[in-house]
Each structure stands twice: as C-alpha cells, then as structure tokens.
C-alpha positions as CSV (number, residue, x, y, z in Angstrom):
1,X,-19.0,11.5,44.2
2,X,-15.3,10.8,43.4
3,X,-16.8,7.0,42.4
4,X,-19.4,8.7,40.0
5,X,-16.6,10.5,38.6
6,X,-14.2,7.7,38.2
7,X,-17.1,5.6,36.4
8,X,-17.4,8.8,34.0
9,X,-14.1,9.2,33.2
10,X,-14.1,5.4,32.1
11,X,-17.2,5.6,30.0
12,X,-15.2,8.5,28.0
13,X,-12.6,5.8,27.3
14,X,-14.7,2.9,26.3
15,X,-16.2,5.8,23.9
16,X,-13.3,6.9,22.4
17,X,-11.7,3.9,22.1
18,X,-15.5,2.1,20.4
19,X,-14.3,0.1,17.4
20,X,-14.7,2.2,14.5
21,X,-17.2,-0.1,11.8
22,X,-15.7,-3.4,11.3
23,X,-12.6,-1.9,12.3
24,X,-10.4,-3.5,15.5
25,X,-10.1,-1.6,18.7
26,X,-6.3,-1.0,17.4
27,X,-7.3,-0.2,14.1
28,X,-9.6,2.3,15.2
29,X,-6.9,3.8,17.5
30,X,-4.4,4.0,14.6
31,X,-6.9,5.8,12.6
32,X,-7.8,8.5,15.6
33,X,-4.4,8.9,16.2
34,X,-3.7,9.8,12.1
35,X,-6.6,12.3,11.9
36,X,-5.8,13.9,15.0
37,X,-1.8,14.6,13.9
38,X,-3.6,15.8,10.8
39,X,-6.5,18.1,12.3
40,X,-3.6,19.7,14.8
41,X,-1.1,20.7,11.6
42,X,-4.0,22.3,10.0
43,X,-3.3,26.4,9.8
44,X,-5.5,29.1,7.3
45,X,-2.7,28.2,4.3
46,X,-3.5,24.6,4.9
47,X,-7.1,25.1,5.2
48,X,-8.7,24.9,1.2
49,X,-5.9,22.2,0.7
50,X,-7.0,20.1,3.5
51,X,-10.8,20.2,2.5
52,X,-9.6,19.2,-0.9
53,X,-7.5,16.3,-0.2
54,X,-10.3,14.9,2.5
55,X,-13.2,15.1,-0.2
56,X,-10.5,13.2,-2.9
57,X,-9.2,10.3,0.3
58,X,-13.0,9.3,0.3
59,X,-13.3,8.7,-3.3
60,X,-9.8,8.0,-3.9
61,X,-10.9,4.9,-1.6
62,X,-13.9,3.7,-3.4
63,X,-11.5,3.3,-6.8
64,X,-8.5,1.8,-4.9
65,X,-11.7,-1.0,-3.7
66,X,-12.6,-1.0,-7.6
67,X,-8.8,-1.6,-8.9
68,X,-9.1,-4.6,-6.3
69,X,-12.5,-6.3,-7.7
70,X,-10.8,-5.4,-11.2
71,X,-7.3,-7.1,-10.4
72,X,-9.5,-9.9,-8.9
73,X,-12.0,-10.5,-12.1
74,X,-8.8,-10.1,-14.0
75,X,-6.9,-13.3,-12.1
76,X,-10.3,-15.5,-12.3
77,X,-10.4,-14.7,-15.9
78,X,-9.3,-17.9,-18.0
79,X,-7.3,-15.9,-20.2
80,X,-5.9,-13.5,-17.5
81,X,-7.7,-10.5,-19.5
82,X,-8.3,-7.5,-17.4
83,X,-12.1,-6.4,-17.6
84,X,-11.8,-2.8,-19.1
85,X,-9.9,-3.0,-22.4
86,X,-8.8,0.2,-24.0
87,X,-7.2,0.8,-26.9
88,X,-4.3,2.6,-28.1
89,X,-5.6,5.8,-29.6
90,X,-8.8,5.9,-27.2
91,X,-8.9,8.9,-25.3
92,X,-10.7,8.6,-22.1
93,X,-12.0,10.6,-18.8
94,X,-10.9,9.5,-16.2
95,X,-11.0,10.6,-12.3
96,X,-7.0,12.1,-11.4
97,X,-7.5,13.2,-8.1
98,X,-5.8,15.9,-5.9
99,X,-2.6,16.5,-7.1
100,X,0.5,18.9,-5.8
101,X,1.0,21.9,-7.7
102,X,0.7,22.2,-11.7
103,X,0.0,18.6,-11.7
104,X,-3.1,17.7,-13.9
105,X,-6.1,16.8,-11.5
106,X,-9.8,15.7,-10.8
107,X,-11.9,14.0,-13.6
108,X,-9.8,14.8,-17.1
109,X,-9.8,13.7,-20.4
110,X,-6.7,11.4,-21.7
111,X,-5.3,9.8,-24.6
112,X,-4.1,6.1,-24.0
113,X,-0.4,5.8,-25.8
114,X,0.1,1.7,-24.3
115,X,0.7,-1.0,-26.8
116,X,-2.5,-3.5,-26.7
117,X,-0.9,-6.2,-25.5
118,X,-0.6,-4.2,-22.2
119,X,-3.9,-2.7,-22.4
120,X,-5.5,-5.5,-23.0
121,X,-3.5,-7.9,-19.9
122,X,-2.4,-5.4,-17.6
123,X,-3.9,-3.7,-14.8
124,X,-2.6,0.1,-15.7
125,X,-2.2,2.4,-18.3
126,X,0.4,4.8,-20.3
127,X,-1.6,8.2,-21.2
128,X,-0.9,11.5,-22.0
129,X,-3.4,14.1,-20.4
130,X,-5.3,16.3,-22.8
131,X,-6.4,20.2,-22.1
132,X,-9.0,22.4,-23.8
133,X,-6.4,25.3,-23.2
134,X,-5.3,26.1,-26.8
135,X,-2.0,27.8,-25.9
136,X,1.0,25.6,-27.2
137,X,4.2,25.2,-25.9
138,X,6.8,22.9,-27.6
139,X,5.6,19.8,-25.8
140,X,2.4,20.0,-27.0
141,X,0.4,19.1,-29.7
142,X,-2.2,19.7,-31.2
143,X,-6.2,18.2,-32.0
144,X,-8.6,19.0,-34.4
145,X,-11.6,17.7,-35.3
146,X,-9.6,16.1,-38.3
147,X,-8.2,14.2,-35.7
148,X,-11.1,12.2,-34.7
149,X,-11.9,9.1,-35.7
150,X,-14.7,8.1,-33.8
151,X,-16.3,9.8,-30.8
152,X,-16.5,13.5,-29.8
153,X,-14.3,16.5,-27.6
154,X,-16.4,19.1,-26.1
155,X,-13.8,21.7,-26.5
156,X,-11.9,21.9,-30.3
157,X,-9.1,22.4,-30.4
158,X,-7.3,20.9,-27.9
159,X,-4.0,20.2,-27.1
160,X,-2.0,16.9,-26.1
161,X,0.4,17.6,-23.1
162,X,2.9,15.2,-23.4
163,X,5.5,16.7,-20.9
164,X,2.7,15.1,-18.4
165,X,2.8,11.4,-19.4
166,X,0.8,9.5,-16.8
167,X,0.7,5.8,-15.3
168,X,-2.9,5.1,-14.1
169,X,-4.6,1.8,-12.6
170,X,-7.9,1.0,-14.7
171,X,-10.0,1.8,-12.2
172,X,-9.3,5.7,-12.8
173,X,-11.1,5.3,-15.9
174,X,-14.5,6.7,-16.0
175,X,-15.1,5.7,-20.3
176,X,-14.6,6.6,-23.1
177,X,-15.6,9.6,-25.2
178,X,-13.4,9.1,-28.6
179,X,-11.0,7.6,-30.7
180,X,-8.0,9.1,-32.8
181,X,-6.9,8.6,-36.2
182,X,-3.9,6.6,-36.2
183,X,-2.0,9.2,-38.3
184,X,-2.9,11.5,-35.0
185,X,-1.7,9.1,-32.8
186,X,1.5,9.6,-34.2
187,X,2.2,12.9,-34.8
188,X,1.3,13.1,-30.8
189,X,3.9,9.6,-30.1
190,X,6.7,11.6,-32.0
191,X,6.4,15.3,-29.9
192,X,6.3,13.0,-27.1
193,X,9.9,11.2,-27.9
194,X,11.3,14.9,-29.0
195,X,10.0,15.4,-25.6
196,X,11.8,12.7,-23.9
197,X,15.0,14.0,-26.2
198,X,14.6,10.0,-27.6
199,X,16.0,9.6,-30.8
C-alpha cells in the first residue's frame, strides 16, 4: 500500500513537470512557476484587470512573432526595406493593447507623424493617436472631413491627441483607412511642438 502510494505520488510529478509543447522541462517549470505567483496575487480589484491583460499576453504574442518575420523579411530584403511602408500623413488602426490607466488602448486609429526615410527603412513608427471624442483640450486638434485626402473616418470630427505621441513596432499595424492633406498634417505637427513647449 505505502509502494502504490509512493508510485502515485511520482506520477503527480512526472505530470506536473510534462514538457509544456516544444517547451523544455525547465522551460515549462519557469512558466508554472510565473502563472502560479500570478494566479496567487490575484484579489476581486485585480480580477477584471487580470482577465484583460491575459486575453491581450495571447495576442500581444502572435504580433511580437509577426514583428520577428517582419524584421526578418526586412534583413533579406536587398535594399534593407521593411515590408509594410507607411507614409507620413497616413492614419492607420492599429492593435494598442492593455495599457495602465488613461493610456490609449486596444485596436485604435492613428496618424503616422515619421519622416519617410524612417517609415520606409525602419521597423517602428512615430504616431499620434486619434479619438472620435470631440471635446478639445489645448493639445488637441482638430479633423474634418476637409482634412481628408484620401480614405474615410467613421466618426467626424475627430480630434488628434498629441499629448499621447506613440512609438509602435510595424506589426501593430492592422492598415490603413485614410490619408491627410498635407496642410492638416501640419497644423497637427505644430500643436504637437507647442505641445512639447519646442520652439
């Protein structure tokens, strides 16, 4: 009886510590170790936030694997060009995330402000998030449908937040829904530098 028991016991191990997919036996115990400090500093204020962040680590995942194909097609191209090439003035939706507090998150539309060197080379962007919300505070400005070039906004007006200038690998970019007019483009650029307090 205490044999049988002993025999149990080890089969619980060898099933706990199973590699975990294509995942080492250590690798698998680093990963159980992580999600059980998590699950056991999980309380009822933590709860909704927890659910949240979980959902966005599996996606958040799949586009850090795309950045790495993209980064990878980009070094194999004979030019070095990066395969998604936006332009300055495009606006964009892309996939944010979970963010902390009255960060902008989860798929939102945004205005790409990078020179096209950058955007055409490089593996990130420079963008400024834009809201349907048509209250405006001093850092933001203003679009119409004046405004548009080519494309369409769901929602006009809308508004240009550039107190919330974002840095964003490619690979949150979903695609693009319009284009400013480059008179737009820089009536935005210049609330942005009174922003900044740039002169």
């Amino acid at each position: 009886m205490g044999f049988e028991l002993e025999a149990s016991e080890k089969d619980d191990r060898e099933e706990i510590i199973k590699p975990l997919n294509d995942l080492s036996i250590l690798e698998t115990r680093t990963i159980e170790n992580l999600m059980i400090e998590l699950k056991n500093s999980i309380d009822k204020k933590k709860y909704k936030d927890s659910i949240r962040y979980l959902e966005w680590l599996k996606t958040k995942l799949k586009i850090n694997l795309l950045a790495n194909e993209q980064d990878d097609q980009r070094s194999n191209d004979s030019n070095k060009m990066h395969p998604i090439k936006p332009k300055r003035g495009d606006i964009y939706l892309t996939q944010l995330g979970e963010n902390i507090g009255k960060e902008i998150n989860n798929d939102h539309l945004v205005l790409i402000i990078q020179n096209n060197k950058a955007n055409l080379y490089g593996n990130t962007v420079v963008c400024i998030p834009i809201s349907s919300n048509t209250k405006l505070y001093p850092s933001h400005e203003k679009i119409e449908s004046k405004d548009i070039k080519n494309g369409r906004l769901d929602k006009l007006p809308s508004k240009a937040k550039t107190e919330q200038i974002h840095y964003l690998d490619k690979a949150r970019l979903i695609h693009k829904v319009a284009e400013l007019e480059p008179e737009s483009l820089d009536r935005i650029c210049k609330r942005l530098m009174n922003n900044l307090d740039v002169k």
